[in-house]
N, C-alpha and C positions, 0 to 999 in steps of 0.2 A: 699205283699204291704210293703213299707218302715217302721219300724219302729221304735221308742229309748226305748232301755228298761232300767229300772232302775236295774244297775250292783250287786245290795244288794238282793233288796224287788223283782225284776222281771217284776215288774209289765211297762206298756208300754203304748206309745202314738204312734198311727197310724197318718202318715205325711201326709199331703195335699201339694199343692202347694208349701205356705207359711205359717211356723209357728214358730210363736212368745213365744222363754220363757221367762218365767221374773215372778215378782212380781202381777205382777198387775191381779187383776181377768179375765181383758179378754185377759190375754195371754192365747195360746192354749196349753200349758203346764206353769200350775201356780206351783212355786215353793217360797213357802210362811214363807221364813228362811229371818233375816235381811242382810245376806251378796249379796243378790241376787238384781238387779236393779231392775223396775220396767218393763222396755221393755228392758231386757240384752243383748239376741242374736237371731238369726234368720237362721231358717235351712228353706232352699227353693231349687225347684227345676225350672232349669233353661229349660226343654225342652230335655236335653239329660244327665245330670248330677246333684247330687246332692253338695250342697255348704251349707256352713256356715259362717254369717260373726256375731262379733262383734259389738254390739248399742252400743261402748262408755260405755260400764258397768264399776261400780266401783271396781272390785272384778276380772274384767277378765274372756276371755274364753280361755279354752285348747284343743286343738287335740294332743289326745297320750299324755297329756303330756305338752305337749309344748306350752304356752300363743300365740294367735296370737294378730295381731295388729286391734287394733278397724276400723273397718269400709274397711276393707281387706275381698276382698269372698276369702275361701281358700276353696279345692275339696275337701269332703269326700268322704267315702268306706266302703262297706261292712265289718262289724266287727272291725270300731274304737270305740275310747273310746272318747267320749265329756265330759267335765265338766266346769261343771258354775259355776266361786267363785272359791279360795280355799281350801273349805271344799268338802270332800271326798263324804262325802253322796249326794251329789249334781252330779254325776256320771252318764253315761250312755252308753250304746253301742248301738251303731247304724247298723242293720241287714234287710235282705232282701231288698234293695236296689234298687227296681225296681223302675219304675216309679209309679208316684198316681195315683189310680185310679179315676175316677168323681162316688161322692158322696153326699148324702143331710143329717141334721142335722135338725132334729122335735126341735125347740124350745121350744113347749109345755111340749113335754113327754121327750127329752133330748136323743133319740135314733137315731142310725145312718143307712142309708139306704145304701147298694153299688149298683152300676151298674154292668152288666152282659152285658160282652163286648164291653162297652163305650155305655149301653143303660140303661136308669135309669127311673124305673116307681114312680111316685107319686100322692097318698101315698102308694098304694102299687100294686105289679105284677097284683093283681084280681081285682083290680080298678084303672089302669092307667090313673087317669085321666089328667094327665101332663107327657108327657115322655120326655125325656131329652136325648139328643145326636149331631154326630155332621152333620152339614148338608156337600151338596157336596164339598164346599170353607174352608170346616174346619173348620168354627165356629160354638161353642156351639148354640143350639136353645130348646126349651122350645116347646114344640108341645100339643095344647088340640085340643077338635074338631070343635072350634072355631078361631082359630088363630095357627101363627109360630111366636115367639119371639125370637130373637136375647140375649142371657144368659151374664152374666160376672159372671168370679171368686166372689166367697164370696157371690154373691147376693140373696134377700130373696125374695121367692114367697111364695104367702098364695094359700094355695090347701087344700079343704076340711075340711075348719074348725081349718087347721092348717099352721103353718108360716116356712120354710125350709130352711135354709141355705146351697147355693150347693157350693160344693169346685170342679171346672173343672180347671184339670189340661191341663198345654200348650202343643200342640204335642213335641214328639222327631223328631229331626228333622231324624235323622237316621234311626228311624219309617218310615220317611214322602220319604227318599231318597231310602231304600230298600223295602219297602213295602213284607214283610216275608210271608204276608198270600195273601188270596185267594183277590181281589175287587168283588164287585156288577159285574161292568162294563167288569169284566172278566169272566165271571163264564154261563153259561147256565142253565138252569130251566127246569127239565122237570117232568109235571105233569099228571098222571096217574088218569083215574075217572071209576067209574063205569058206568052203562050207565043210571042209576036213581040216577047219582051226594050221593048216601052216602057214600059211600069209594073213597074218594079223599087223592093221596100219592105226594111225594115229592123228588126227588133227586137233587141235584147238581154237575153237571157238570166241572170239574175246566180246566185250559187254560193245565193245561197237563196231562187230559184224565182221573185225579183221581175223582170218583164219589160217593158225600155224600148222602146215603139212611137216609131222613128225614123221613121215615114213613107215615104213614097217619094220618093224624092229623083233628080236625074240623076247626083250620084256613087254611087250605091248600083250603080250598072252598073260602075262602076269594079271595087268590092270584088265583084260575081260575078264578072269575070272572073279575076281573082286568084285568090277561091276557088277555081273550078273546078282553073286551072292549077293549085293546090294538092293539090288533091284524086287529080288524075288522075299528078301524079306520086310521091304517094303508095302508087297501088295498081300505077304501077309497079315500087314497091320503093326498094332504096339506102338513103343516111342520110336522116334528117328535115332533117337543117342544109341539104340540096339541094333542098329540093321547095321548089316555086312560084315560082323567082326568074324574072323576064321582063324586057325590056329594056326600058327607057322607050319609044322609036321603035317596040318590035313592038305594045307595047300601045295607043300612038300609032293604030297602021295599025288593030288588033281594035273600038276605038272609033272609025276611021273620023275623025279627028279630027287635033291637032295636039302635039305635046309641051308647049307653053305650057298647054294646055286640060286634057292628064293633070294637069300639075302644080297648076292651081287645084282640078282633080277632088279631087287627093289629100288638098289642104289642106281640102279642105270637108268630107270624110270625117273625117279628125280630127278638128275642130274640132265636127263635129254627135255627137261620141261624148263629147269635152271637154265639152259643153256638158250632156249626159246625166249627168253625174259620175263619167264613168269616169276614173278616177287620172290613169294614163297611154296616154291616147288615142292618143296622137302614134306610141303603135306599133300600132295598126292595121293601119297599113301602114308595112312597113321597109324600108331603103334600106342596101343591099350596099356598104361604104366599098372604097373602089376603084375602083368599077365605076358604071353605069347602071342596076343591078339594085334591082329592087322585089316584095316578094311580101305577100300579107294575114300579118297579124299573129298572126292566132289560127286556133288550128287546131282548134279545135271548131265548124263550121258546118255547119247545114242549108242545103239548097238545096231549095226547094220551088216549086212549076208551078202557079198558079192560073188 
């Protein structure tokens, strides 16, 4: 993940989107010397590249060196040097250079949460009770198992007693044009059960014949059931847009279980596909805005009886 470290002391700020240094307390790197503005300069990322422009600061920003001109985005790189003001100590190198990842900010306790492959549990992996990712259109959504919310950069949800700040970053578009890993929509599923359903395994199938051994997992019982109901309203006919949808509370009752339990099931199922490299795991399994409706995500699965 992108970050500036300080060229002396070492120490570093991990970059979002967009972050503001300057003086002022809620800049996301406060630098609290008089030569510094109050909102000085702004390193953000554009979607495929990282940039820096100058706020009109009193003191000046430099790349390498070199002053640029206020209110000019100019490209950075892996391994330059920034500095704020003409004072030295005010210094930084700018390293790892990827893109941001989507992450949340506990306002309470002041700790920072990342996502696992553009999927983000809050408040935490064992208690998902808000997960975060993006849906099929690209946009960020906020998922409980109550609703799907449409998310913005910066914005603050209260989840469990506590208030979150998420920084989602914008696709690359180069991401969005070459697409490097595996889609949902590419990939085949094939699931493995016992014939008293307690060893349920998992592989994936990719578009060119490479196959990821997910193991057997307890949410992998999640995703047969889904499939099935997929499948089976499939060969009853109608549009595809209707087959598999199940209620959270029925799937609840079919796993014997509790809606808390489906919804860590579901997050661990994405998250063990995220983790495989598949692009967008996070639809798997999708969630009906409106409703409590959830169905598996891909509609190429085998079901197999070992």
């Amino acid at each position: 993940m992108a970050t500036l470290l300080h060229t002396r002391t070492g120490e570093g700020l991990r970059l979002h989107t967009r972050n503001v240094i300057g003086r002022s307390p809620a800049a996301d790197l406060q630098l609290n010397v008089p030569e510094i503005s109050n909102e000085h300069a702004v390193v953000w990322w554009s979607g495929d590249a990282w940039s820096i422009r100058d706020l009109a600061s009193r003191n000046g920003t430099f790349v390498d060196g070199k002053r640029i001109p206020p209110g000019t985005d100019v490209a950075v790189h892996d391994n330059i040097t920034l500095q704020f003001g003409d004072d030295e100590n005010n210094k930084f190198t700018l390293t790892e250079t990827s893109a941001p990842q989507a992450s949340a900010v506990s306002l309470l306790h002041d700790t920072s949460i990342d996502a696992t492959g553009e999927i983000l549990a809050l408040p935490t992996a064992d208690n998902p009770q808000v997960t975060v990712y993006r849906d099929k259109l690209g946009h960020w959504v906020g998922e409980s198992s109550r609703r799907v919310a449409r998310l913005s950069d910066l914005q603050l949800l209260r989840v469990a007693g506590d208030v979150y700040r998420v920084y989602l970053p914008v696709p690359s578009t180069e991401t969005v044009r070459r697409r490097p890993k595996p889609q949902i929509d590419t990939v085949k599923l094939r699931i493995s059960h016992s014939v008293d359903e307690e060893y349920v395994s998992l592989e994936v199938v990719t578009r060119s014949e490479e196959t990821l051994d997910l193991k057997a997992r307890a949410h992998n019982y999640l995703l047969l059931l889904l499939a099935r109901q997929r499948q089976a309203d499939a060969e009853a006919g109608g549009s595809s847009a209707g087959h598999g949808w199940v209620y959270r509370d029925q799937l609840a009752r079919q796993m014997r279980t509790d809606e808390t339990t489906v919804n860590v099931q579901i997050f661990r199922a994405r998250k063990a596909l995220a983790e495989a490299g598949i692009d967008d795991a996070a639809l798997v399994v999708e969630s009906r805005v409106g409703n409590r409706q959830v169905r598996i995500g891909v509609t190429d699965v085998e079901i197999v009886t070992v």
